[in-house]
Structures are given as C-alpha cells and as structure tokens.
N, C-alpha and C positions, 0 to 999 in steps of 0.2 A: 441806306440799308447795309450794315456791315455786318449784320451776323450771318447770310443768307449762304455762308461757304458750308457744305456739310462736313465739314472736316472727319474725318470718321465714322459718320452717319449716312447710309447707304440710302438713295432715295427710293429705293425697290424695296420693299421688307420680303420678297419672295415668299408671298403669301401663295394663293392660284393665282397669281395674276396674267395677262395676257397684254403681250406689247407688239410695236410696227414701230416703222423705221422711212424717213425721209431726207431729202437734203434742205437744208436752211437756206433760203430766198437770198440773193446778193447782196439784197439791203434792206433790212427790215425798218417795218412803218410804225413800229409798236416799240418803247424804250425796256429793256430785259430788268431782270433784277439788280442790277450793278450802275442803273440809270443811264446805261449806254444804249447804242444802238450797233454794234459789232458780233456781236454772236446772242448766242440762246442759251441761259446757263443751267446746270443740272437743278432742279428742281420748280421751273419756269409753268407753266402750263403751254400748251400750244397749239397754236390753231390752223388752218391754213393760209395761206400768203394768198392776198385782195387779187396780188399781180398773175399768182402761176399755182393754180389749187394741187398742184404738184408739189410743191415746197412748205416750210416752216416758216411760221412768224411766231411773235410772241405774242398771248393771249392777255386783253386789256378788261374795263371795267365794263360791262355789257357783253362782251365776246358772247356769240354763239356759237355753235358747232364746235368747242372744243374737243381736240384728238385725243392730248393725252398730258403727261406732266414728263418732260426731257430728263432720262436719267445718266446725262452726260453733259459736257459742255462741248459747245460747236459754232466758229466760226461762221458768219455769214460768207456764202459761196463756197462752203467747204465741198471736197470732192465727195468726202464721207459722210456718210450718212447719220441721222441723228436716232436714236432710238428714244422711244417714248413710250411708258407704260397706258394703257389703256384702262385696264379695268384692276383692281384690287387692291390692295393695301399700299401706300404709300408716304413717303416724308414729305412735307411741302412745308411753303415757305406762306406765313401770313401777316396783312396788310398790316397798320399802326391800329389795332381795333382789337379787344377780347374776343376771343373764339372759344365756344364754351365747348366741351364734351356732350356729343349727341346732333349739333346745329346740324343742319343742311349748311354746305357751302355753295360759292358762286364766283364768277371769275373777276376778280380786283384792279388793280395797275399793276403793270410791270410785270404780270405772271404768274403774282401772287393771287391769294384766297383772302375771303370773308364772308362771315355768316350770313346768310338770308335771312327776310325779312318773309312775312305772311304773305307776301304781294304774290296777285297773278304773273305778273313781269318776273319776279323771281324764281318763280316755281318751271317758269320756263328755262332759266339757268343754270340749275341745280343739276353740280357733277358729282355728288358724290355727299358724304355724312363726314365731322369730324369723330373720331374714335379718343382721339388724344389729344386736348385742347389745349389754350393757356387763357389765364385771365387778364395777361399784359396788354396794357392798349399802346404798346411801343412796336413798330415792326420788324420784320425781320426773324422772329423766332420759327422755329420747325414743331412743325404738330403731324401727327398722324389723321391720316386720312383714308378710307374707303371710297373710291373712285367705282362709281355706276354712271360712265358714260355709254 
C-alpha cells in the first residue's frame, strides 16, 4: 500500500465530528498501513490493545469495538498520546476492493475499510457509511467516510 500517505489531505474533514485520544501499546499485534508493526499511521482505524484496554492497536479484518480512525501518526510506546476521531466525517484508507458511494463499511487489514456484505456477522461491524467512494479494486486509495461508531 503506497498511496495511504495523505499528503495534503486532512483525515479530519472537521465536520461535528467528536474525538479521544490514547497512547499506542509498545508493541502492536495487528500490522498498520505501511505493513509494519512500529507505529499507527494517520488514517488506520483503531481499536484497543488485547494486552492493556488502555492503549492503541491497529484495527484488523473482523475488529470489534472499533474506537476511532488515528488522525496522526504514532510510534509504538510513544509518550504522546494518539488522537482519534470517533464519530463524523472522515478520510480513510480502503482495502484492494471497490467501495461504492453509500456502502456500509467494516473493518479490513491493516486499518483499512471495506464494504459490507448483507450478513448478520456484518451488520454487527458496521462503523460508519461511505459518502465518497472509488470503483478501484487496487488498494490504498482515500474515500470519505461518515463514522457512526
């Protein structure tokens, strides 16, 4: 995934959105957007850490209880804290799969999003609506999102 840098494009659209803020786990179990395991990059999704429900990990394909999508990037064990949008408009990063305009999303590998399916197991996942999709089945591209977590 090499387009997942937002280089100019802000993950926050400063819609009403509503965010919290934690520190990232010393070592996370879940590989980030960059196929690492050393930090949480700005647009990841995030969940709690298995180890310390105090900390950040990165949100994989099944995640539940996602928190939020990190609109920063952050070191594992960093002192500082990572901020994470919760609820409202935001840029995110989606898997190698078309994501249409309107889909319900759910949580992917690595951090990323993709569309849901009819399933009850899905409906259970479901953080949010795409507002701004793409038809590309390559991944890595940024779509807008409505986060109702």
């Amino acid at each position: 995934m090499s387009d997942y840098k937002f280089q100019g494009i802000i993950v926050d659209i400063k819609a009403d959105n509503s965010h919290a803020s934690a520190r990232v786990y010393t070592s996370l179990d879940n590989a980030n957007l960059d196929n690492g395991k050393t930090q949480i990059s700005a647009g990841a999704l995030v969940i709690a850490s298995a180890n310390d429900l105090t900390k950040l990990d990165v949100a994989t394909t099944g995640s539940t209880a996602v928190l939020g999508v990190a609109t920063q990037d952050r070191a594992v064990g960093d002192s500082r804290p990572l901020t994470y949008t919760r609820l409202g408009l935001v840029h995110m990063i989606k898997d190698a799969a078309a994501l249409p305009a309107g889909a319900k999303v759910i949580p992917s590998t690595q951090g990323t999003i993709k569309a849901a399916t009819n399933s009850d197991a899905d409906s259970l996942l479901t953080i949010g609506r795409c507002v701004e999709g793409s038809a590309a089945v390559v991944g890595g591209e940024v779509v807008t999102v409505q986060l109702i977590l």
